[in-house]
C-alpha positions as a Markdown table, in Angstrom:
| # | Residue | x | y | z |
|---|---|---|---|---|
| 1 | Unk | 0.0 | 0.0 | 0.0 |
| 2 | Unk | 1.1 | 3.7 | -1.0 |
| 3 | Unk | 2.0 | 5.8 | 2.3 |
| 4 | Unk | 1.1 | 9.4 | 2.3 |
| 5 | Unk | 4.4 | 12.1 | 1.6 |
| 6 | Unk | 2.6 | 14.8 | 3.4 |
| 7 | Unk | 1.9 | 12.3 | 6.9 |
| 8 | Unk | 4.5 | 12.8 | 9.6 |
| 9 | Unk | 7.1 | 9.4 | 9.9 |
| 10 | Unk | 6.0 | 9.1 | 13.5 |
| 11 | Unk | 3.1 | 9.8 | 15.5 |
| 12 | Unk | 3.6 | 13.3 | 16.7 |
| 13 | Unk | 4.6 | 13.5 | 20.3 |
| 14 | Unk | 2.9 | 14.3 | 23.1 |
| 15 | Unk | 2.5 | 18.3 | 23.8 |
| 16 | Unk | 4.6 | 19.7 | 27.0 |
| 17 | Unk | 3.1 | 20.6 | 29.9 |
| 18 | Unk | 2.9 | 24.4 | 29.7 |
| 19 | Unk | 4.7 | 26.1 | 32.5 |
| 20 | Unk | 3.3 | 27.6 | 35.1 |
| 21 | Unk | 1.8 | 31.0 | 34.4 |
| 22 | Unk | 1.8 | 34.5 | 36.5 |
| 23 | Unk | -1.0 | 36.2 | 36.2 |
| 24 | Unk | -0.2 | 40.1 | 37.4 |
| 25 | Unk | -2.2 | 42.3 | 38.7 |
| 26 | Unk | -2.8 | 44.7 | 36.4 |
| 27 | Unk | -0.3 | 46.5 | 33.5 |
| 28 | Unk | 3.0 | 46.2 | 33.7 |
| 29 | Unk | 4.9 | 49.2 | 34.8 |
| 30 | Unk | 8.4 | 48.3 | 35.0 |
| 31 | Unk | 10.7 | 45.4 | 34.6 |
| 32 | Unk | 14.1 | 44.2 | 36.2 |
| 33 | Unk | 16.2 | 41.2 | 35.4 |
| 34 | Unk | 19.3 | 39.6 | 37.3 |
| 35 | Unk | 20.6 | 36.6 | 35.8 |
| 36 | Unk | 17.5 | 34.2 | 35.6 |
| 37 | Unk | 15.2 | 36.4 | 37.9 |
| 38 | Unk | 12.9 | 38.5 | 36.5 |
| 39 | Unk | 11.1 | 41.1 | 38.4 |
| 40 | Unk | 8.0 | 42.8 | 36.9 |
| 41 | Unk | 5.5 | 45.5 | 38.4 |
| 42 | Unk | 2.4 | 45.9 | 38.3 |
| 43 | Unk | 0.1 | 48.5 | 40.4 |
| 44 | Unk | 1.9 | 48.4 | 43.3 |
| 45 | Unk | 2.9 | 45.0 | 43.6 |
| 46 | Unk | 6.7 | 43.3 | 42.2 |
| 47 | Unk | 6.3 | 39.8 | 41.1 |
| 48 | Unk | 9.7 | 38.0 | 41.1 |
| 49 | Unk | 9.9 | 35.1 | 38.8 |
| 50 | Unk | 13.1 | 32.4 | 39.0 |
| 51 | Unk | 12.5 | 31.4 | 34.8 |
| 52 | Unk | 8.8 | 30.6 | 34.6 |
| 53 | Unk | 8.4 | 29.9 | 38.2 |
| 54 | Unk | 6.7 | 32.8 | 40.6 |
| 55 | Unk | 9.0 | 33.3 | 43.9 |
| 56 | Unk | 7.3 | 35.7 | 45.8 |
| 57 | Unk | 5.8 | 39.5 | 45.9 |
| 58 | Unk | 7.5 | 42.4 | 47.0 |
| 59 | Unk | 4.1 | 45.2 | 48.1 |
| 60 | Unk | 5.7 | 47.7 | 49.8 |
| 61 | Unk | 3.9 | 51.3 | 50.7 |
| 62 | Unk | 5.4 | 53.3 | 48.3 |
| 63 | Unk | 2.7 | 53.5 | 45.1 |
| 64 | Unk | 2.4 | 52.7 | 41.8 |
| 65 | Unk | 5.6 | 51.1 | 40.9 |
| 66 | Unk | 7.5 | 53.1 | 38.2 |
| 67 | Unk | 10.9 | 52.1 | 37.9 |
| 68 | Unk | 12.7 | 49.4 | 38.9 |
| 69 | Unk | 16.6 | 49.1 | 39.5 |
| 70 | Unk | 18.9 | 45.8 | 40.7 |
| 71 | Unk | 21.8 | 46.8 | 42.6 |
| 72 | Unk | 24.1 | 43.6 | 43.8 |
| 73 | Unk | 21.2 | 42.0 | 46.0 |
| 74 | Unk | 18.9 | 45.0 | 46.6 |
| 75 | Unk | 15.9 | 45.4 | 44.5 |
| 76 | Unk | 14.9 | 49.1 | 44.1 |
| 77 | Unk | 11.4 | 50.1 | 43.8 |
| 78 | Unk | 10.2 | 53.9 | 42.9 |
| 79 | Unk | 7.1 | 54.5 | 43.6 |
| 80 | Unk | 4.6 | 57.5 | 43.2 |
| 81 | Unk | 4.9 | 58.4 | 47.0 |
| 82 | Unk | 8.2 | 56.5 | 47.6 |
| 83 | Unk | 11.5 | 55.1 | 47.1 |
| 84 | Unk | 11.9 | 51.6 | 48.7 |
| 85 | Unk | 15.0 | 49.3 | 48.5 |
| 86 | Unk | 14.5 | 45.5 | 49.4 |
| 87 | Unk | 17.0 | 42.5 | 49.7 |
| 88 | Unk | 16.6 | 40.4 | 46.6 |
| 89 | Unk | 14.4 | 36.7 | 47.9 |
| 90 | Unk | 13.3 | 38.6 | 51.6 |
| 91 | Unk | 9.7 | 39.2 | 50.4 |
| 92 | Unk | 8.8 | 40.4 | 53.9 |
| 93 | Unk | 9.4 | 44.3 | 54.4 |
| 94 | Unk | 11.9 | 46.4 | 52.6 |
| 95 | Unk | 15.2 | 47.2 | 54.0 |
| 96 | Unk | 14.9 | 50.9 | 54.0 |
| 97 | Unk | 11.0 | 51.7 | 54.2 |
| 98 | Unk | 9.7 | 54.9 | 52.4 |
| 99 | Unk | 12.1 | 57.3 | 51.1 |
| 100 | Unk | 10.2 | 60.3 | 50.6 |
| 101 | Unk | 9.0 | 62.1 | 47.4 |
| 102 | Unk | 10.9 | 65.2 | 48.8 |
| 103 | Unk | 14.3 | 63.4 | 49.0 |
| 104 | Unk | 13.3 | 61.9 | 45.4 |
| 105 | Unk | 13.0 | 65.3 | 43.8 |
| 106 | Unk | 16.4 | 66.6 | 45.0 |
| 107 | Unk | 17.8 | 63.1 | 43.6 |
| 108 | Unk | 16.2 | 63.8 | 40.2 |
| 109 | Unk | 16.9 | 67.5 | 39.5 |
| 110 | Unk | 20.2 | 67.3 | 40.7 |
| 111 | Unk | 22.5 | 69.4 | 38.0 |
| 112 | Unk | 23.9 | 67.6 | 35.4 |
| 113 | Unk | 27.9 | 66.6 | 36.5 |
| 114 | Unk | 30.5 | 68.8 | 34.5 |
| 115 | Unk | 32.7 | 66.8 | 31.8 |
């Protein structure tokens, strides 16, 4: 009997089990990477993800997430109200809680440095 060209040689193997999936909050506002963590924002909550697989929250006090910034093992999170700096994997309470908007806004209009 004549085989079909257009059939595949072998019965097609089994799909993979997707990985697991994070669902956020809301938009995204920022994203941070170090190595194979991945840290995304949304609202005022960080999810940190280790590849596909969620690791914990970070919801600090300091408002919608804008930016975020990894420095060594600190994870830094500007907010709309506040600047807060936590210990990458310590999902508990930041290290230094609330930097102010007023200390922010000297940070940020500080003169540009002279070549």
């Amino acid at each position: 009997s004549a085989t079909d060209p257009l059939a595949p040689p072998c019965p097609a193997p089994p799909a993979a089990a997707a990985p697991p999936c994070l669902q956020l909050r809301g938009d995204v506002t920022a994203l941070a990477a170090k190595g194979d963590l991945t840290f995304a924002a949304a609202g005022r909550v960080v999810e940190e993800c280790q590849r596909f697989h969620w690791r914990g929250a970070y919801e600090g006090g300091g408002g919608r997430v804008l930016q975020l910034l990894v420095l060594g093992e600190l994870l830094l999170v500007l907010g709309q109200e506040a600047l807060e700096v936590w210990k990458i994997g310590e999902h508990a309470a930041p290290q230094v809680q609330r930097i102010t908007a007023w200390a922010l806004i000297v940070v940020r209009h500080a003169p540009p440095l002279s070549p």
